[in-house]
N, C-alpha and C positions, 0 to 999 in steps of 0.2 A: 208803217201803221198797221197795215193787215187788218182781219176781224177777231174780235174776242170770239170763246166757246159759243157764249151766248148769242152772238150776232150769226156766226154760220150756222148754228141750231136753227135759228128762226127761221135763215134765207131759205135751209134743204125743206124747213116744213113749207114755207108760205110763197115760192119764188120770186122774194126780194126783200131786201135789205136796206133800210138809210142809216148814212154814215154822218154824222156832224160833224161840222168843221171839217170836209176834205181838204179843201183847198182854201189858203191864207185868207185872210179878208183884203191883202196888199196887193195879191195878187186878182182879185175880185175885181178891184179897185181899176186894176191896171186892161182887165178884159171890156169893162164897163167905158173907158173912157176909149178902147177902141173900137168899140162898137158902136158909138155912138152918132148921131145923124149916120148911120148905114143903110135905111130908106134912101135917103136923096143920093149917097152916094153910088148904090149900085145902081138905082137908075139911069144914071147916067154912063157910067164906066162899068162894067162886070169883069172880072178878072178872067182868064182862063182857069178851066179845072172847077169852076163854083157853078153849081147849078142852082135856082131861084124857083120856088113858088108862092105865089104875091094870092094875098088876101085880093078875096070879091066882095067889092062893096056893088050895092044897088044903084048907088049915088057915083054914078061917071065922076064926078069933080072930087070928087074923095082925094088926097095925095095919096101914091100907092104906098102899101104895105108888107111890107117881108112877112109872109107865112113860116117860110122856113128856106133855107139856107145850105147846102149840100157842101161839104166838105171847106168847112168852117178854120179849119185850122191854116188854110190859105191867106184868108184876111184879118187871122188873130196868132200874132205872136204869144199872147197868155196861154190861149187855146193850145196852142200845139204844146207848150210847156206841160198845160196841164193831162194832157190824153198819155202822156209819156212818163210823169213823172213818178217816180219811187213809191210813195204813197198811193197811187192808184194803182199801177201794176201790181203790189203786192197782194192788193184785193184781187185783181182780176186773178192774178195767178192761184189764190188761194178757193176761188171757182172752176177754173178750165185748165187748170194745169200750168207748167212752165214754157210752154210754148206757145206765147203771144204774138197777134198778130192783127192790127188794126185794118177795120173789115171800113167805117165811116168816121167819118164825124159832121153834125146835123147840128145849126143852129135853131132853135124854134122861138119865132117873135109874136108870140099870142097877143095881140094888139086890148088896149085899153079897150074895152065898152065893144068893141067889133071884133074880139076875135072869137072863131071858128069854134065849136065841142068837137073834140076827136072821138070817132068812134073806135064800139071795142073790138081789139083785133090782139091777133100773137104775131109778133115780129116774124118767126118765121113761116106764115102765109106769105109773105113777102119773099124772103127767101129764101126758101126753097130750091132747091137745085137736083141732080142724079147723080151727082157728084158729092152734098153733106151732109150732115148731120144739125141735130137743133143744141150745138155744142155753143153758140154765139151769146153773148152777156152783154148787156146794157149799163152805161151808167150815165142817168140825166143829173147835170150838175146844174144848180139853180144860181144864176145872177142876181135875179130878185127876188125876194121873197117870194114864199106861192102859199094860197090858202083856197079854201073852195070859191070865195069871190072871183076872185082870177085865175078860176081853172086850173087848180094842181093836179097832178097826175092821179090816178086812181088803180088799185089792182083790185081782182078778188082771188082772194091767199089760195095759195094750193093748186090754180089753176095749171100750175104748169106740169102737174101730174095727169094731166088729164090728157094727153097726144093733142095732135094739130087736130083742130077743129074746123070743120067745114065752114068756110067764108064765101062773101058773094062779093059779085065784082060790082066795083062802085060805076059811075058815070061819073067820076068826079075827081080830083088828083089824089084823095087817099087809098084810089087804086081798089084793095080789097079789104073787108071788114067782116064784123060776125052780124048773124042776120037780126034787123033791132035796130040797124046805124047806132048813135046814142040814145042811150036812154040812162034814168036812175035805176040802180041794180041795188037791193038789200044786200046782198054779199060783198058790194065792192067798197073797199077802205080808203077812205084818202089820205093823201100823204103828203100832208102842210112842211113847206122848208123855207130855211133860212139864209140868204147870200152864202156860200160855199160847200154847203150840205151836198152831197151826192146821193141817191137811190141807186140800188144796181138790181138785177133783173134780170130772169132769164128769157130764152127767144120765147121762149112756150107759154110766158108769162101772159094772162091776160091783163090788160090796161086799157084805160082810155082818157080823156079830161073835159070836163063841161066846160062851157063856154067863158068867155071872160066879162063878169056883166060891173065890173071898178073901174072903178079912175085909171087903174095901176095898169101900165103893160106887164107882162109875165114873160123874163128873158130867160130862157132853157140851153143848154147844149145836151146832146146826145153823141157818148163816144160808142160804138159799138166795136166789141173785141172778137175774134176767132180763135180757133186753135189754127193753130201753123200747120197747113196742109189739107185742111179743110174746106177743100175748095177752092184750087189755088185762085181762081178770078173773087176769090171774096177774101182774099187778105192780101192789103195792098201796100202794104210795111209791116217787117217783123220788128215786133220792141224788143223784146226779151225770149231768149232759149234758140233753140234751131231753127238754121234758115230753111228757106225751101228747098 
């Protein structure tokens, strides 16, 4: 698949890209149906290797809810298909070079009517290390549809030329953010998608997504890639090009 001229034009100018149609809609189909009742189920059973952060409701009696989901391709056979597959890597490769190397992958379950606004931050505030560089690329692949009612994703273009900006640390599980937590920004673009559409992103990228005030939950994955050797504790399988 790769990016046309015009798609890698935009990404270098704006630090980030959507791709339609990533990924089949059969295979959509097939993520969807196993993700499905995964509230009830990881409450009860959590696998090894998946780490959970559960939405806060006010209201104790609420049933819990999956915030988001840490290395997601654990409990999804589609999932891990998709972080690997030929049509994604050719994108990734055609950002960071031929030496891939999966850093995560992050379920995000922005809950109907209660779920969370993310504030704005650059992935690499996160991480960061003495060890990398901000060579790391996103691609959030969309389950469900997303539009601003349920909190789609949002950048403002170009940020990622702008170096790692000063963030404060939150009291809260999203750790560290820029200062503002969310808010509405003039500069920031959203970015409505469709069951198998991907965005891809650089670490430097600024983003965030307002709250989810629809009916609709808003089901996300987030693969993030490295360059191979970049840190060896942040690439935790190489796909594609030399090993470590």
């Amino acid at each position: 698949m790769g990016l046309t001229d015009a798609e890698q034009k935009f990404y270098d100018q704006n630090g980030y890209v959507l791709k339609k149609g990533l990924i089949p809609s059969g295979e959509i189909s097939h993520i969807e149906r196993e993700i499905a009742g995964l509230h009830e189920r990881m409450s009860k059973n959590m696998p090894d290797r998946v780490g959970i952060s559960w939405e806060e409701f006010e209201d104790e009696y609420l049933p819990r809810r999956i915030r988001q989901l840490m290395h997601s391709e654990v409990i999804s056979t589609g999932l891990n298909r998709a972080l690997r597959c030929d049509d994604m890597l050719d994108i990734i490769e055609s950002l960071i070079g031929p030496n891939i190397s999966l850093y995560h992958s992050k379920l995000l379950m922005k809950a109907a009517r209660d779920g969370t606004a993310i504030p704005w931050h650059q992935d690499y505030a996160y991480w960061k290390r003495e060890d990398n560089r901000p060579l790391m690329v996103n691609c959030q692949l969309a389950i469900d549809g997303t539009d601003d009612e349920n909190g789609c994703i949002q950048f403002i273009p170009g940020s990622h030329k702008w170096g790692l900006q000063e963030h404060e640390r939150a009291q809260t599980s999203f750790g560290v953010f820029l200062p503002g937590h969310y808010r509405e920004r003039e500069d920031a673009v959203p970015v409505a998608m469709e069951p198998g559409d991907g965005v891809f992103f650089s670490a430097l990228t600024i983003h965030g997504s307002g709250p989810n005030t629809s009916h609709r939950d808003r089901r996300m994955n987030t693969f993030a890639y490295n360059v191979t050797g970049n840190s060896e504790g942040q690439c935790r399988e190489v796909l594609r090009g030399r090993a470590l």
